[in-house]
C-alpha positions in Angstrom: 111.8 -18.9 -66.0 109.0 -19.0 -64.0 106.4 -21.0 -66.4 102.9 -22.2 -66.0 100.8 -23.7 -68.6 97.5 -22.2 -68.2 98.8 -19.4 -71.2 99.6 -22.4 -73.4 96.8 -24.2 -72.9 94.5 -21.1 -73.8 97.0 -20.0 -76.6 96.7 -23.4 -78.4 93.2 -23.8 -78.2 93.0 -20.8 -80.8 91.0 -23.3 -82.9 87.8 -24.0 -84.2 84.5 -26.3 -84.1 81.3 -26.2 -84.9 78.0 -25.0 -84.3 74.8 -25.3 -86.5 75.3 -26.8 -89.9 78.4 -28.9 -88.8 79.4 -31.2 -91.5 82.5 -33.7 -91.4 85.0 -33.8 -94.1 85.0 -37.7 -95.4 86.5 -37.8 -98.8 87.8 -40.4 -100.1 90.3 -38.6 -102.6 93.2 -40.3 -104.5 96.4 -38.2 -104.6 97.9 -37.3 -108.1 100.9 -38.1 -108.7 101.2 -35.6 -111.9 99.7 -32.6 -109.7 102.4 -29.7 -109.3 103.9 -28.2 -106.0 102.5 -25.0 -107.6 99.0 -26.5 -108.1 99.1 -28.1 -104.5 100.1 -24.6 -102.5 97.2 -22.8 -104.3 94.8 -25.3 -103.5 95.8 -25.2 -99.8 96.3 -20.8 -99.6 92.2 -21.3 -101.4 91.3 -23.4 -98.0 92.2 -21.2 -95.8 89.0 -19.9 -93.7 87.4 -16.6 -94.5 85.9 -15.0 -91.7 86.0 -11.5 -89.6 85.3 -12.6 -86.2 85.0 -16.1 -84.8 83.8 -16.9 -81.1 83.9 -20.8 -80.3 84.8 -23.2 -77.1 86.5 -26.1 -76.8 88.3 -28.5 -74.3 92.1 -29.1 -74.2 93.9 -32.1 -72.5 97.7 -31.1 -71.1 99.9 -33.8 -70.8 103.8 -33.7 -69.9 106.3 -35.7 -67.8 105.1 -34.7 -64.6 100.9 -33.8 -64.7 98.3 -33.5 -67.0 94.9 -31.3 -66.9 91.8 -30.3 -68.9 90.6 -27.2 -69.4 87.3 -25.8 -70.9 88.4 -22.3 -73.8 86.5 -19.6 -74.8 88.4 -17.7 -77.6 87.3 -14.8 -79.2 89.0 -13.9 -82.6 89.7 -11.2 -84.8 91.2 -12.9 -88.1 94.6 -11.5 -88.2 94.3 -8.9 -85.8 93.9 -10.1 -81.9 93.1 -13.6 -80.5 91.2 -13.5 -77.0 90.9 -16.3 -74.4 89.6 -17.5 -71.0 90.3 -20.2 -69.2 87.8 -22.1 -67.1 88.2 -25.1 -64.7 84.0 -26.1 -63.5 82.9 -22.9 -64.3 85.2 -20.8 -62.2 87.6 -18.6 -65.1 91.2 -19.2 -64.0 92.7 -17.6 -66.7 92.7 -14.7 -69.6 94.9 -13.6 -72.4 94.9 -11.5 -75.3 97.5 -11.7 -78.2 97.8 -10.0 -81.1 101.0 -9.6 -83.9 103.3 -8.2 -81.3 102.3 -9.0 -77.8 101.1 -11.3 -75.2 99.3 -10.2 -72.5 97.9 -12.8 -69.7 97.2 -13.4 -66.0 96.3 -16.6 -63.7 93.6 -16.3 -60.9 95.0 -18.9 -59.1 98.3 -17.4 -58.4 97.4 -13.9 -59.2 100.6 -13.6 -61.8 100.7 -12.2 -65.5 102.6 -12.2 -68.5 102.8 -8.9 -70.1 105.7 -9.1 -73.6 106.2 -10.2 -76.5 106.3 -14.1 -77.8 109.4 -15.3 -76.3 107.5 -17.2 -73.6 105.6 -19.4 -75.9 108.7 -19.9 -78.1 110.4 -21.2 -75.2 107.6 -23.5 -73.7 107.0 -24.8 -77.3 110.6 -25.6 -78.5 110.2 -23.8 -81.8 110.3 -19.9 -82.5 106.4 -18.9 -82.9 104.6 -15.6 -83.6 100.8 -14.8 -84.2 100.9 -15.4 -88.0 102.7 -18.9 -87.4 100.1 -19.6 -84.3 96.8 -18.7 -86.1 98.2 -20.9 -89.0 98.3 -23.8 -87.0 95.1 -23.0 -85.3 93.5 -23.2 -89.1 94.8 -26.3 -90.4 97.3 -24.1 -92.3 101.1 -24.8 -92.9 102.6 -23.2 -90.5 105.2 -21.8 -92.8 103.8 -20.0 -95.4 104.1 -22.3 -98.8 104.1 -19.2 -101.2 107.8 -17.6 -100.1 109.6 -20.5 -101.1 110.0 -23.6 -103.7 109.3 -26.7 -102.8 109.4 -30.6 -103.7 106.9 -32.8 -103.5 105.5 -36.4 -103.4 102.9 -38.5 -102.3 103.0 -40.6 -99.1 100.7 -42.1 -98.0 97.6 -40.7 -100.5 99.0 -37.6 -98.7 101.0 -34.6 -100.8 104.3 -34.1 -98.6 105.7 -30.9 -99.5 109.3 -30.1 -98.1 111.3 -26.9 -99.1 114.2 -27.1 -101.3 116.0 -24.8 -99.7 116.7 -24.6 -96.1 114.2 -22.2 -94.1 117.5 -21.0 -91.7 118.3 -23.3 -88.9 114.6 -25.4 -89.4 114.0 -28.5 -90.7 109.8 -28.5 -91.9 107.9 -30.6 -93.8 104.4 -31.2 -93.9 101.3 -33.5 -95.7 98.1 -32.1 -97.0 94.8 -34.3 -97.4 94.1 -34.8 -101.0 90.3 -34.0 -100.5 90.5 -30.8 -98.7 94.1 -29.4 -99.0 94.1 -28.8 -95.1 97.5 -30.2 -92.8 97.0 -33.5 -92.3 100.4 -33.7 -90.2 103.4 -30.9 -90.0 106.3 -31.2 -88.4 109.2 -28.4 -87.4 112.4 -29.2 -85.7 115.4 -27.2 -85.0 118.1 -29.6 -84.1 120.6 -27.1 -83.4 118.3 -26.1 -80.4 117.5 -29.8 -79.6 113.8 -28.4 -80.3 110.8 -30.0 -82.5 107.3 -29.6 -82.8 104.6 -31.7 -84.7 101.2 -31.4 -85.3 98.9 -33.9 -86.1 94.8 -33.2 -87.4 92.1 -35.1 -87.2 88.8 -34.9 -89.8 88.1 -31.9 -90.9 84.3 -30.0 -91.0 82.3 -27.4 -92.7 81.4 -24.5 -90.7 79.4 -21.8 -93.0 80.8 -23.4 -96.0 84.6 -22.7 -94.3 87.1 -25.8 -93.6 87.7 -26.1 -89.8 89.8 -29.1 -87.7 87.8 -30.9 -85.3 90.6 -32.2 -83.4 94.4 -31.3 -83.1 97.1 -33.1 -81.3 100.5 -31.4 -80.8 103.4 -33.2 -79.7 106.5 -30.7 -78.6 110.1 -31.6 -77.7 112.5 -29.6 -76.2 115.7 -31.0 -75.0 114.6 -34.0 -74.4 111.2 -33.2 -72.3 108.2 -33.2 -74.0 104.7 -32.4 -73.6 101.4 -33.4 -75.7 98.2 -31.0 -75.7 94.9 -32.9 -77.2 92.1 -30.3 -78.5 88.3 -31.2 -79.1 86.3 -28.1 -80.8 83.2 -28.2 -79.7 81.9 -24.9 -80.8 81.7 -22.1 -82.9 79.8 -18.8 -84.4 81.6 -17.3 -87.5 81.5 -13.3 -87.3 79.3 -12.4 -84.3 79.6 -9.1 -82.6 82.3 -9.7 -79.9 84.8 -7.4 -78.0 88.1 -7.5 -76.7 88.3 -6.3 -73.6 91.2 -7.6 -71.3 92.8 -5.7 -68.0 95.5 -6.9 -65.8 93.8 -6.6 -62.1 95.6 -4.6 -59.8 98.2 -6.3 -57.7 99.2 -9.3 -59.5 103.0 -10.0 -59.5 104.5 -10.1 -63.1 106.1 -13.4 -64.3 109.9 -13.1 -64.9 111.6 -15.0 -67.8 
């Protein structure tokens, strides 16, 4: 597969900061220990983020085994629907994408190639099978499994809740902690041994924006047989439900990348 990370980098960086009324999340909460799996999951679904539209920037630090790079985002968002990026490297755009449930679209300035399919190309790059509801999950400080479908156990480590399901979801091994204060991931971590895959993700403080719980920084750590790769987010920005559009073409000419 011919591969390049500019996609990943943008397609990560769905996520979210602040602008205006920014206001860090610094509880000092105590887990409890009597507090149901039941109680727990409803308290995190209530803390996911309410919005329409979302428009915000951020920077993102690639790292794996043989460069790293940063690159300034621009996402665009339709909750649920469509997620829209550019890429930018000192003010010159580089890159664009759009995904939405059941595509990817995306082309590189630099080496004038797109992507134009389905999710298979982020699966692969990320070790772990990932679509758009699994992705915007992540990009909200949201399990990335949703906790509702199945029972789980829990416990508390480390003044977190860890919640784990009780019965296996297929061929994945999940589990994941949730801040006491807030509800939102504190860590998650997927791996499919079978494949030789995992994927965690670790948060950093939380904030208000508009009364709505976003990360302010996200690391995620990804293995896949045996080579790994680590992408560091800052969220610098962000206006909740401005009028925005979608617009995204392929320019004539580019050469498709084959996986």
């Amino acid at each position: 597969m011919k591969q390049t990370h500019i996609i990943i980098l943008g397609f990560l960086s769905l996520l979210l900061s602040a602008c205006g009324g920014v206001k860090p999340v610094t509880g000092s909460s105590t887990a409890d220990n009597s507090l149901a799996a039941k109680a727990i999951i409803a308290s995190h679904n209530n803390a996911e983020p309410t919005f329409n539209t979302l428009a915000a920037r951020m920077y993102v630090a690639y790292e794996d085994e043989k460069k790293s790079q940063g690159i300034t985002i621009s996402l665009r968002m339709q909750k649920d629907e469509k997620i829209w990026i550019k890429a930018s490297l000192l003010g010159v755009t580089i890159a664009k994408s759009l995904i939405t449930k059941n595509s990817v679209q995306y082309y590189e300035t630099i080496s004038n190639t797109y992507f134009d399919g389905d999710f298979e190309l982020l699966s692969n790059w990320l070790g772990t099978d990932i679509n758009f509801e699994k992705a915007q999950a992540i990009l909200l400080g949201q399990s990335v499994f949703s906790l509702s479908t199945n029972n789980y156990t829990t416990a508390v480590v480390t003044n977190k809740y860890r919640l784990q399901p009780k019965n296996p979801l297929g061929d994945f091994y999940f589990s994941v902690l949730l801040n006491p204060d807030t509800f939102k991931v504190s860590h998650e971590s997927v791996s499919q041994p079978s494949e030789m895959r995992q994927l965690e993700v670790q948060y950093g403080q939380y904030q208000t924006v508009d009364g709505q719980l976003f990360p302010t920084t996200l690391e995620v750590n990804t293995e896949d047989e045996g080579k790994k790769t680590k992408i560091e987010m800052e969220y610098r920005k962000i206006d909740l439900n401005p009028a925005i559009n979608f617009s995204f073409n392929i320019p004539n000419g580019y050469t498709p990348i084959e996986l």
